[in-house]
DOLO-446724 format. One record per residue (C-alpha): residue in three letters; chain; y, x, z. Coordinates in steps of 0.2 Angstrom, whole numbers, plus 5000, padded with zeros to 4 digits. Each point is the difference from the previous one (the first is absolute). Layout:
+------+-------+------+------+------+
: rest : kette :    Y :    X :    Z :
+------+-------+------+------+------+
:  ALA :     A :    Y :    X :    Z :
...
+------+-------+------+------+------+
***
This chain:
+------+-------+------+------+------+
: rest : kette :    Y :    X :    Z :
+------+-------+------+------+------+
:  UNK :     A : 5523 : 5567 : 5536 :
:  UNK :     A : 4983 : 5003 : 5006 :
:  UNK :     A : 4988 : 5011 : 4991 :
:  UNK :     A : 4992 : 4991 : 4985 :
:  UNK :     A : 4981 : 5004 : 5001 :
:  UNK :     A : 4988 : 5000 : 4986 :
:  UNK :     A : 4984 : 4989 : 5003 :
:  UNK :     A : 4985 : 4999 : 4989 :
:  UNK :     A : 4995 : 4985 : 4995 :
:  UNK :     A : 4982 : 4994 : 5004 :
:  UNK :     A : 4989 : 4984 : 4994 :
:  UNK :     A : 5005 : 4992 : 5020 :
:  UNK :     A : 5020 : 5002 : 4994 :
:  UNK :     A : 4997 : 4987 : 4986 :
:  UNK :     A : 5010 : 4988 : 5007 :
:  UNK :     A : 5015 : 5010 : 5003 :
:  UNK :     A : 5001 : 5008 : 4982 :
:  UNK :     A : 4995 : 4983 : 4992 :
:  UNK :     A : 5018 : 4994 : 5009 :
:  UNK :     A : 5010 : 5014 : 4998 :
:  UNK :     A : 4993 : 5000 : 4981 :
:  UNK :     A : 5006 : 4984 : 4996 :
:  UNK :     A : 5015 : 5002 : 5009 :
:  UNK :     A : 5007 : 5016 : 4993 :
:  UNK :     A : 4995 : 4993 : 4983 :
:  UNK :     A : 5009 : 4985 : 5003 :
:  UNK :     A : 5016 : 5009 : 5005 :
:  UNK :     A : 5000 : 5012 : 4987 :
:  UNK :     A : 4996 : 4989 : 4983 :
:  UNK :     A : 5003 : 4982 : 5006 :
:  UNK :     A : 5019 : 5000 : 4996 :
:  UNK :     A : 4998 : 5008 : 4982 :
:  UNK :     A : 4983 : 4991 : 4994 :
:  UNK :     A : 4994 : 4982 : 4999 :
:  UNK :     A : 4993 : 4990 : 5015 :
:  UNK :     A : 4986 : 4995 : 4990 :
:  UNK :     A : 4997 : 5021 : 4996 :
:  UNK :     A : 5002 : 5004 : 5017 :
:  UNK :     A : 4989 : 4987 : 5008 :
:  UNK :     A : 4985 : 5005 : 4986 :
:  UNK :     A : 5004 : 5018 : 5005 :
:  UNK :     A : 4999 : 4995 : 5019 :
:  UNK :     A : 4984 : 4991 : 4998 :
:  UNK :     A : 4990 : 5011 : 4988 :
:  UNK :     A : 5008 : 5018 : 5006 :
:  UNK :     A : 4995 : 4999 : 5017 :
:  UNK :     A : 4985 : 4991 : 5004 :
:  UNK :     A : 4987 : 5005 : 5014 :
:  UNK :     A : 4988 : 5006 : 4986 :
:  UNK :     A : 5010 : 5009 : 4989 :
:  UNK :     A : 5010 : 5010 : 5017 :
:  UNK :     A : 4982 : 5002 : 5007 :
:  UNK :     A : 4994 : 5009 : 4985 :
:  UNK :     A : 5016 : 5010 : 4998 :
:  UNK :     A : 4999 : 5007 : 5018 :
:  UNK :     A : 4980 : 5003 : 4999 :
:  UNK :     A : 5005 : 5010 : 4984 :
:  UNK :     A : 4995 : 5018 : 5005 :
:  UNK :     A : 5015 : 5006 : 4987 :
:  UNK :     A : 5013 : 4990 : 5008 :
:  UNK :     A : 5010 : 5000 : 5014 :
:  UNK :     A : 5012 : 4988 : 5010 :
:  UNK :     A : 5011 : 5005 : 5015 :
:  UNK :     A : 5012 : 4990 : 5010 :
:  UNK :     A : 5018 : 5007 : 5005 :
:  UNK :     A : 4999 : 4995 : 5019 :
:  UNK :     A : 5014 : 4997 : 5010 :
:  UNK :     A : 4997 : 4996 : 5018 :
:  UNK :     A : 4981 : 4994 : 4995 :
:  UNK :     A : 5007 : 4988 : 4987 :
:  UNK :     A : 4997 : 5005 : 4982 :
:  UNK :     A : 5018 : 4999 : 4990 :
:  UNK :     A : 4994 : 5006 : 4987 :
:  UNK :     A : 4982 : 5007 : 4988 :
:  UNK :     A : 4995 : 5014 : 4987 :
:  UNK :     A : 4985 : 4997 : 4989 :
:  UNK :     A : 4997 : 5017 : 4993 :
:  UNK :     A : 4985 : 5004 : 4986 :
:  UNK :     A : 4991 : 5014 : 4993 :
:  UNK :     A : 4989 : 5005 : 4986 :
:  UNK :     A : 4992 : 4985 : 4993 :
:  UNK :     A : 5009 : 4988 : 5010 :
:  UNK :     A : 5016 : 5003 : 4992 :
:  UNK :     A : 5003 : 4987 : 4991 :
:  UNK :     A : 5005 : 5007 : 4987 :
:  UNK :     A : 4999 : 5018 : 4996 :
:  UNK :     A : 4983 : 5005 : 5009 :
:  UNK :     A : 5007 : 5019 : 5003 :
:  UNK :     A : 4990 : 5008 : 5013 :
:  UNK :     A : 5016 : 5012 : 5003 :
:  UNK :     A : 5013 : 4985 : 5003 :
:  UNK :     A : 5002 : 4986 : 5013 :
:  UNK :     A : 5008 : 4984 : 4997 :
:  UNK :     A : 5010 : 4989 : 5010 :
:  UNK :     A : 4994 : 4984 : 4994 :
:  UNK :     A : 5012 : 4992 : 5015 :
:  UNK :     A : 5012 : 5003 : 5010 :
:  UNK :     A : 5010 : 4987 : 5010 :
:  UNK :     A : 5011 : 4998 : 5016 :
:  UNK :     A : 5006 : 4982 : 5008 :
:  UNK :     A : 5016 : 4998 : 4993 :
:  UNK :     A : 5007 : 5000 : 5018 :
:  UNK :     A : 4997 : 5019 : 5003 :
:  UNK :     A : 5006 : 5003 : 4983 :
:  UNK :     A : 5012 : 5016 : 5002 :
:  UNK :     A : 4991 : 5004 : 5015 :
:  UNK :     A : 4990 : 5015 : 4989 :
:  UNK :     A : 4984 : 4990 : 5005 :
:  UNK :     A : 4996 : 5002 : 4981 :
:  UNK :     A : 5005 : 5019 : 5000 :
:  UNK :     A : 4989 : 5004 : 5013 :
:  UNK :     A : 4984 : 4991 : 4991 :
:  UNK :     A : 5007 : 5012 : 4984 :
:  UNK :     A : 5001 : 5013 : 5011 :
:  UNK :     A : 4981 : 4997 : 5009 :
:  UNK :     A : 4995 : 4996 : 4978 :
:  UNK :     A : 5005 : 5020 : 5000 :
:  UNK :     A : 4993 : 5005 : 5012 :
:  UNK :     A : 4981 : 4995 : 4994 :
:  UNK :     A : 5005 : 5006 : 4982 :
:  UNK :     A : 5001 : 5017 : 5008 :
:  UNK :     A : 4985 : 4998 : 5010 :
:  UNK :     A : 4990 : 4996 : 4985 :
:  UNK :     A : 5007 : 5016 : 4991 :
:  UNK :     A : 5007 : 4985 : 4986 :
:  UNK :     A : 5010 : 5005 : 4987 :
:  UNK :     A : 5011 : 4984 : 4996 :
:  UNK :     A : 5002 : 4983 : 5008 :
:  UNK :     A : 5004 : 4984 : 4988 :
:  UNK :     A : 5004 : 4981 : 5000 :
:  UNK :     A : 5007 : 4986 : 4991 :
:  UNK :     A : 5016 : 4992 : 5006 :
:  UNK :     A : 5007 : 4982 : 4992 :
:  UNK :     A : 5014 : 5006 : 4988 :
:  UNK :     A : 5009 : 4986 : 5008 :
:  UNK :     A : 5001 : 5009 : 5018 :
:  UNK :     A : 5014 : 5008 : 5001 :
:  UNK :     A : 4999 : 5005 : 5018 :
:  UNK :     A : 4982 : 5006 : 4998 :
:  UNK :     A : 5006 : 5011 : 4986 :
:  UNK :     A : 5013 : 5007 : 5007 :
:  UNK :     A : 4989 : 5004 : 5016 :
:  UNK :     A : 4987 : 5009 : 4989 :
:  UNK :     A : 5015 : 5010 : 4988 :
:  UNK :     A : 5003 : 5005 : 5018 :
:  UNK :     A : 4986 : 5007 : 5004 :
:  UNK :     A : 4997 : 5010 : 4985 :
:  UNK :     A : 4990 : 4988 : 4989 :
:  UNK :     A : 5004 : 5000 : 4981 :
:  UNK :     A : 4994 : 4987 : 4987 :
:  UNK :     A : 4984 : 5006 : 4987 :
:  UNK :     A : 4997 : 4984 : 4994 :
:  UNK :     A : 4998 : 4981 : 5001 :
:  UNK :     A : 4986 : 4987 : 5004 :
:  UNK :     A : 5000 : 4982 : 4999 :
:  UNK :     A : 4995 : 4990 : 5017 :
:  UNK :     A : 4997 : 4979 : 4999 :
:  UNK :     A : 5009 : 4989 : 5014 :
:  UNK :     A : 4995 : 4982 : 4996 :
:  UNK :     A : 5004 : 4996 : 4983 :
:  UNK :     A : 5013 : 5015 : 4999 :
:  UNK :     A : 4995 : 5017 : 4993 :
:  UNK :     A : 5011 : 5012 : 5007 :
:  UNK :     A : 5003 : 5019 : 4999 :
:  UNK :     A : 4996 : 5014 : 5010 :
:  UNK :     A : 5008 : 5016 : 4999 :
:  UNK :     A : 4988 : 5014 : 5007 :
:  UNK :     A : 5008 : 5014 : 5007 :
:  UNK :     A : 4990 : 5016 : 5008 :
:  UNK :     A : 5008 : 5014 : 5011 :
:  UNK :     A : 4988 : 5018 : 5000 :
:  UNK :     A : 4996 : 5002 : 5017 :
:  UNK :     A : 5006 : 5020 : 5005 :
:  UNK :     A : 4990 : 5008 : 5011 :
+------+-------+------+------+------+
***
């Protein structure tokens, strides 16, 4: 496999992570939700001003996973204030992480992990967090993998369904 390549996002590569957005979205949680959840979440989730806002944000960060030019897959990483939940100036959160189901077992998403690492150590953090679906199995697993442990729960509304998140953190080692 060719080298994957991490990209940051820019306001001109709205297009590109609007559709790759939607579409990892869609692979992921259509098959376990309602269509009328994941068309709301589609709509609302990942409009032109809510992804422009998210990208101008000076305390978040969104990078592509390139391969061969074309983005397989994105990072949206946060710091301090916006986090969106536990506004730690000595913690990063992966708000998302997501890879085309196509290159799935192609360690696309361990490479955006390991670049997510990377930055923690750069930025002299002490822990990176994020929430996972308790229903996503596979992500879990990939996380317990990589060294995350659960420290507690939060919920997150898709639609008419309020689900649960289980957030996890892994201390970053210097």
């Amino acid at each position: 496999m060719t080298k994957i390549e991490l990209v940051k996002v820019i306001s001109s590569d709205l297009g590109e992570l609007q559709e790759l957005s939607k579409q990892t979205f869609l692979e992921t949680f259509a098959p376990v939700n309602t269509e009328e959840n994941i068309q709301h979440y589609l709509h609302s989730g990942f409009t032109d001003e809510k992804l422009i806002k998210e990208i101008a944000n000076p305390g978040s960060a969104f990078y592509f996973a390139k391969l061969n030019d074309t983005p397989i897959g994105y990072l949206k990483i946060n710091f301090g204030n916006a986090q969106t939940e536990l506004k730690d100036n000595d913690a990063l959160e992966i708000e998302r992480i997501y890879v085309l189901q196509e290159f799935h077992g192609q360690r696309a998403g361990q490479f955006l992990f390991g670049e997510t690492l990377k930055i923690a150590k750069n930025h002299g953090l002490k822990y990176i967090w994020l929430g996972v679906w308790e229903k996503n199995e596979k992500a879990i697993k990939f996380y317990e993998k990589n060294g995350f442990i659960p420290f507690d729960k939060h919920s997150f509304t898709l639609g008419s369904d309020i689900q649960t998140d289980i957030m996890m953190k892994l201390p970053v080692i210097k």
